[in-house]
N, CA, C and O of each residue as an XYZ file, in Angstrom:
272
protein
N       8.214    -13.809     -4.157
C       8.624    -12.689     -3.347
C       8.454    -11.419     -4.169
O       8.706    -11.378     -5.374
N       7.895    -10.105     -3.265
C       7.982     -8.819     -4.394
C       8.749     -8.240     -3.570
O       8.845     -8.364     -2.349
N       9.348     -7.535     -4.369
C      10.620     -6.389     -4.235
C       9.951     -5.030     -4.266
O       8.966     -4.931     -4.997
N      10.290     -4.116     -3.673
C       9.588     -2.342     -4.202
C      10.800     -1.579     -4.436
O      11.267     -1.259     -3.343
N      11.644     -1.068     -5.585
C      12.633     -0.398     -5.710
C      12.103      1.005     -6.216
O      11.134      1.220     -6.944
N      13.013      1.933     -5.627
C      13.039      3.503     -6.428
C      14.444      3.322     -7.240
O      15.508      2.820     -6.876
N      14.119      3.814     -8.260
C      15.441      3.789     -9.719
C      14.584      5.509     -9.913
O      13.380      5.749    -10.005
N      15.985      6.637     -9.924
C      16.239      7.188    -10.762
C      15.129      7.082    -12.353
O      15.046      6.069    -13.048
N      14.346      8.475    -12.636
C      13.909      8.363    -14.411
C      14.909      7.783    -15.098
O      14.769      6.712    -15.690
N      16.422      8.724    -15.052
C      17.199      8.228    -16.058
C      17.531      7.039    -16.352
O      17.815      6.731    -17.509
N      17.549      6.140    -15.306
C      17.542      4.962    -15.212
C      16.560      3.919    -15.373
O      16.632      2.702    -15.545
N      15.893      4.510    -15.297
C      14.349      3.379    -15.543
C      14.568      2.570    -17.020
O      14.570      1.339    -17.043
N      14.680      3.055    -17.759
C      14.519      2.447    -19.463
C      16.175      1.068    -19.567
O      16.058      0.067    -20.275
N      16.935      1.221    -19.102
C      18.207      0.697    -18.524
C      18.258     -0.700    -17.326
O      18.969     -1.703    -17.260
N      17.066     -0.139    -16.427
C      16.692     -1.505    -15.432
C      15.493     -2.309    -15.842
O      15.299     -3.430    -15.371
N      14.350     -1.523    -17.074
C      13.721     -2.329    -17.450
C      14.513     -3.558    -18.431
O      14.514     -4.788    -18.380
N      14.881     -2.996    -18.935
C      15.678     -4.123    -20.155
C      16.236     -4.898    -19.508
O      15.885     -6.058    -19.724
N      17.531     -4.662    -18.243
C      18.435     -5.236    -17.452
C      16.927     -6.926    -17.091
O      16.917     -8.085    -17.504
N      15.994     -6.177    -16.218
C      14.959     -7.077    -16.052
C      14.341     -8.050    -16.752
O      14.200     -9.235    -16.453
N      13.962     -7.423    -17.765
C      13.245     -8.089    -19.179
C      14.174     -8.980    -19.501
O      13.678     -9.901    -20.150
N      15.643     -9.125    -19.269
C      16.231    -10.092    -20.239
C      16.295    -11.331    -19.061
O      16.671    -12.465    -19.355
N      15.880    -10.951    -17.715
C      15.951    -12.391    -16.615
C      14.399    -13.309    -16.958
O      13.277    -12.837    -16.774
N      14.594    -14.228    -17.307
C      13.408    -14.975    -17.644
C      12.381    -15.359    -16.555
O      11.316    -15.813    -16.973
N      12.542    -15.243    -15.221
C      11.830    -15.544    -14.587
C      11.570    -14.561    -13.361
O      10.920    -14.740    -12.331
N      12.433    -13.253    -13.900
C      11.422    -12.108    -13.343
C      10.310    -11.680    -14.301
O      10.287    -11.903    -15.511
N       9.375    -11.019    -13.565
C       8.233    -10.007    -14.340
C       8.201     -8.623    -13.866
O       8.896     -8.120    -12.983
N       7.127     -7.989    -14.711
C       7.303     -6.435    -13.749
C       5.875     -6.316    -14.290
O       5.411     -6.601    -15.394
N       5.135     -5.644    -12.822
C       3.718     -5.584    -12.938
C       3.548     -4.245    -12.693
O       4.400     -3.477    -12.245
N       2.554     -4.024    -12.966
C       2.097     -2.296    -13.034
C       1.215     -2.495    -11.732
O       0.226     -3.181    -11.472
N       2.265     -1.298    -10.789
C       1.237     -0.961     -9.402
C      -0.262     -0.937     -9.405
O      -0.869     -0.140    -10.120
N      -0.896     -1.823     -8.594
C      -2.596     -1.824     -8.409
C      -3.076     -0.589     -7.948
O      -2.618     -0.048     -6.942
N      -4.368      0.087     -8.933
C      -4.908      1.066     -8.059
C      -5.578      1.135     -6.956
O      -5.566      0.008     -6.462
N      -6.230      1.947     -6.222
C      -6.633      2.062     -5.118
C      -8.448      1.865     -5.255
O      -8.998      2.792     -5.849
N      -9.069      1.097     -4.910
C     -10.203      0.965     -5.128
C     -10.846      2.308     -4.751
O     -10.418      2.973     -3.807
N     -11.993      2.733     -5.592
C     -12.060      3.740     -5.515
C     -13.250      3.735     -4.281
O     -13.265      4.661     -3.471
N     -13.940      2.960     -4.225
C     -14.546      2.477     -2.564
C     -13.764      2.695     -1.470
O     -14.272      3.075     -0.416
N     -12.351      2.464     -1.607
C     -11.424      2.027     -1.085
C     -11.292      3.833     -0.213
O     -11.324      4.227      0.953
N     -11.150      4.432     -1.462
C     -10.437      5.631     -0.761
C     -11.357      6.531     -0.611
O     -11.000      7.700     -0.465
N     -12.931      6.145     -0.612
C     -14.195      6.814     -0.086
C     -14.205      6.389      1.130
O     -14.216      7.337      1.916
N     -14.206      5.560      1.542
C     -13.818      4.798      3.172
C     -12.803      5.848      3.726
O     -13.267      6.855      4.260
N     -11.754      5.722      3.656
C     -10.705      6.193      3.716
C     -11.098      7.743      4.159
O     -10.746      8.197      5.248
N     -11.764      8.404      3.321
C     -11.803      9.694      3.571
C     -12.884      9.845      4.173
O     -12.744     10.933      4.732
N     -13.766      9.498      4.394
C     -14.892      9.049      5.405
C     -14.518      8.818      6.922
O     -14.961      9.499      7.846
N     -13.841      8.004      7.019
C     -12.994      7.373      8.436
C     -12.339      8.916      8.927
O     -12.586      9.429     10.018
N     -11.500      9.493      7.920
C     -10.563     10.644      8.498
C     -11.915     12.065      8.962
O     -11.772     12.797      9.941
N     -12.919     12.131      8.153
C     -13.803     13.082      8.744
C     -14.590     12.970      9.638
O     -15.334     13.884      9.992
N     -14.551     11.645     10.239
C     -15.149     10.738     11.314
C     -13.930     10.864     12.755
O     -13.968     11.025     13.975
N     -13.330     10.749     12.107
C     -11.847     11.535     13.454
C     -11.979     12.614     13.666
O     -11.933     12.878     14.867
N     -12.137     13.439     13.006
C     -11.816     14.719     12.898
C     -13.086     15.509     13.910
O     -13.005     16.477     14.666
N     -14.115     14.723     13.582
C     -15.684     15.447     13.795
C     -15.848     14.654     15.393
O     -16.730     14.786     16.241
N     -14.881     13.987     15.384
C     -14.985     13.176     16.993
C     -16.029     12.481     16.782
O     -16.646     12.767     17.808
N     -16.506     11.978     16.381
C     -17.568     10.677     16.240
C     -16.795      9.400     16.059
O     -17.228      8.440     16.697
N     -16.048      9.265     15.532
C     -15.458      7.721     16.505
C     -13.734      8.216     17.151
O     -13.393      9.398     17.188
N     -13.162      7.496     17.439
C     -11.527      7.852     17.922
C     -10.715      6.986     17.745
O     -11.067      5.823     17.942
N      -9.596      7.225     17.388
C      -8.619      5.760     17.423
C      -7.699      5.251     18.200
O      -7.369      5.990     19.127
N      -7.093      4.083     18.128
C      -6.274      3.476     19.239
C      -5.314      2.892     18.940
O      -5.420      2.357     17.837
N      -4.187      2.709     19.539
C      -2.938      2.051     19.423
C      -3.456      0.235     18.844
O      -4.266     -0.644     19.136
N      -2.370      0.508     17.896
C      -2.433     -1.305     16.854
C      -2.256     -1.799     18.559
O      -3.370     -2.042     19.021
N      -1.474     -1.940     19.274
C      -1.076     -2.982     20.754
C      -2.571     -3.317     21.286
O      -2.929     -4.431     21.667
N      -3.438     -2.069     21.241
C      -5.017     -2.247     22.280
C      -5.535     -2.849     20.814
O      -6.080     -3.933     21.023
N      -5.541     -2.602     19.806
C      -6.523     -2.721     18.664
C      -6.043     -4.689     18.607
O      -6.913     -5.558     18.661
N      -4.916     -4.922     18.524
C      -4.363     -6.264     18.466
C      -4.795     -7.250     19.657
O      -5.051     -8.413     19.344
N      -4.896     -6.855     21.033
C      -5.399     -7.430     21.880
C      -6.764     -7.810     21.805
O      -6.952     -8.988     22.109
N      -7.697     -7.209     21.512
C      -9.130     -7.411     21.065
C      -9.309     -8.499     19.600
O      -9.988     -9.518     19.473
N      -8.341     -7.749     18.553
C      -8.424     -8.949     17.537
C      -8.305    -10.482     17.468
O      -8.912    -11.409     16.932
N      -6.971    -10.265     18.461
C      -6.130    -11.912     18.466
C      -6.720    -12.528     19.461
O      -6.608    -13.754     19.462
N      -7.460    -11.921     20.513
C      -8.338    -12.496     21.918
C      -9.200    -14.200     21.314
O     -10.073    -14.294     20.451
N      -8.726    -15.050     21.924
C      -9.773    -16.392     21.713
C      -9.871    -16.716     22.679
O     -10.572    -17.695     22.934
């Protein structure tokens, strides 16, 4: 299971240790964003914008996906 917490700076150095001493938690350093990832991304939004494609409610977008 992952957890996502906000801690306070002051607190950070205080919940790492608290953590570090449970043996069978870990703490991983957030994944970046592929940088493909967020060329898409900003591609798609100037593609809205310029009206060349349009978007639709997840409910219509989900009906087409899950359709067998």
């Amino acid at each position: 299971m992952k957890v996502v917490l906000e801690i306070d700076d002051d607190k950070l150095g205080d919940f790492f240790s608290l953590i570090q001493s449970i043996e069978y938690a870990n703490i991983k350093e957030p994944s970046e964003i592929p940088s493909w990832q967020k060329s898409e991304i900003l591609k798609r939004i100037s593609e809205l914008e310029s009206g060349k494609i349009k978007k639709r409610s997840w409910d219509s977008a989900k009906v087409e996906i899950f359709k067998k």
